[in-house]
C-alpha positions in Angstrom: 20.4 52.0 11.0 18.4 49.4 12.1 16.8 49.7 15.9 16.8 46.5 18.2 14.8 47.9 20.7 13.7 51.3 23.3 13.6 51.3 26.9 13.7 54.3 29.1 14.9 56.8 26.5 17.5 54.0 25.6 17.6 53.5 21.5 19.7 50.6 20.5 21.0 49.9 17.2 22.9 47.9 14.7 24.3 48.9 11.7 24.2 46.4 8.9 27.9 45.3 7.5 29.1 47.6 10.2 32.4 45.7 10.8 34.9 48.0 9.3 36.0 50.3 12.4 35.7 47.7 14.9 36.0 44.4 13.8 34.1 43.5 17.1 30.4 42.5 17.7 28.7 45.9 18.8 25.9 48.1 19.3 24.8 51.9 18.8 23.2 53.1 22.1 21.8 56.8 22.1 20.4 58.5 25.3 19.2 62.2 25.0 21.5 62.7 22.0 24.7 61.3 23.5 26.1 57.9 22.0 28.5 55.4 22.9 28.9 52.1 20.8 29.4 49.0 23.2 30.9 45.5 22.1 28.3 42.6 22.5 30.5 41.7 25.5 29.6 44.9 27.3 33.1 46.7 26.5 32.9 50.8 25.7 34.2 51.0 22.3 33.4 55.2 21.6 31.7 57.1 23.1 29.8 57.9 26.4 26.1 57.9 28.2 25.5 58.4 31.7 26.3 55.8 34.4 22.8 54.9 35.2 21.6 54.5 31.5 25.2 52.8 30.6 24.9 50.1 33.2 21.1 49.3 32.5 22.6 48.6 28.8 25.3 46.4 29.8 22.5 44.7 32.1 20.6 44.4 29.0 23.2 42.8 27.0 24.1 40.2 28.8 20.1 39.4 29.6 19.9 39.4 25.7 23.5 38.4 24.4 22.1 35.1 22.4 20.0 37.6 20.6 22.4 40.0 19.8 24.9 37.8 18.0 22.0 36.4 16.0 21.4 40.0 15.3 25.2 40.7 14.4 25.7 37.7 12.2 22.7 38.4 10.0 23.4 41.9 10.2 27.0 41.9 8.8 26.0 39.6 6.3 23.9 42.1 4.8 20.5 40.0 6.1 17.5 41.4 8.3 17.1 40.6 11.6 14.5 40.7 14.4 13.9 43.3 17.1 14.6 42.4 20.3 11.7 43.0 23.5 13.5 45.1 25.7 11.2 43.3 29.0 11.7 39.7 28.3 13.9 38.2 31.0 
């Protein structure tokens, strides 16, 4: 499982081909061994994180959505794809 980036504890993911279950754009978030898998568009698919660490994710995502399709497209095609700086605005 791929990681995209770490911030504050925060490990994000992306599975490659990882479109069976969900058929939605998505990530893998895990905080202190609690995970909850978000679509690209912020929605909780499974899953659950704190509050705190769940809304500086969805904060994330929309600061880095571009990227994360980029990532999703390459990544359900099988292809490599770039980690993503958690601090660039």
């Amino acid at each position: 499982m791929p990681e995209l980036t770490r911030f504050n504890n925060i490990i994000i993911y992306m599975y490659f081909t990882d479109n069976d279950k969900h058929h939605k754009p998505h990530i893998h978030v895990k905080y202190n061994g609690q995970e909850v898998i978000l679509g690209i568009d912020g929605t909780k698919l499974r899953g659950d994180i704190p509050r705190k660490q769940l809304r500086k994710v969805r904060k994330w995502i929309k600061i880095h959505e571009e990227e994360l399709y980029d990532a999703w497209n390459k990544a359900v095609r099988g292809m490599e794809f770039d980690s993503i700086d958690p601090y660039k605005e």
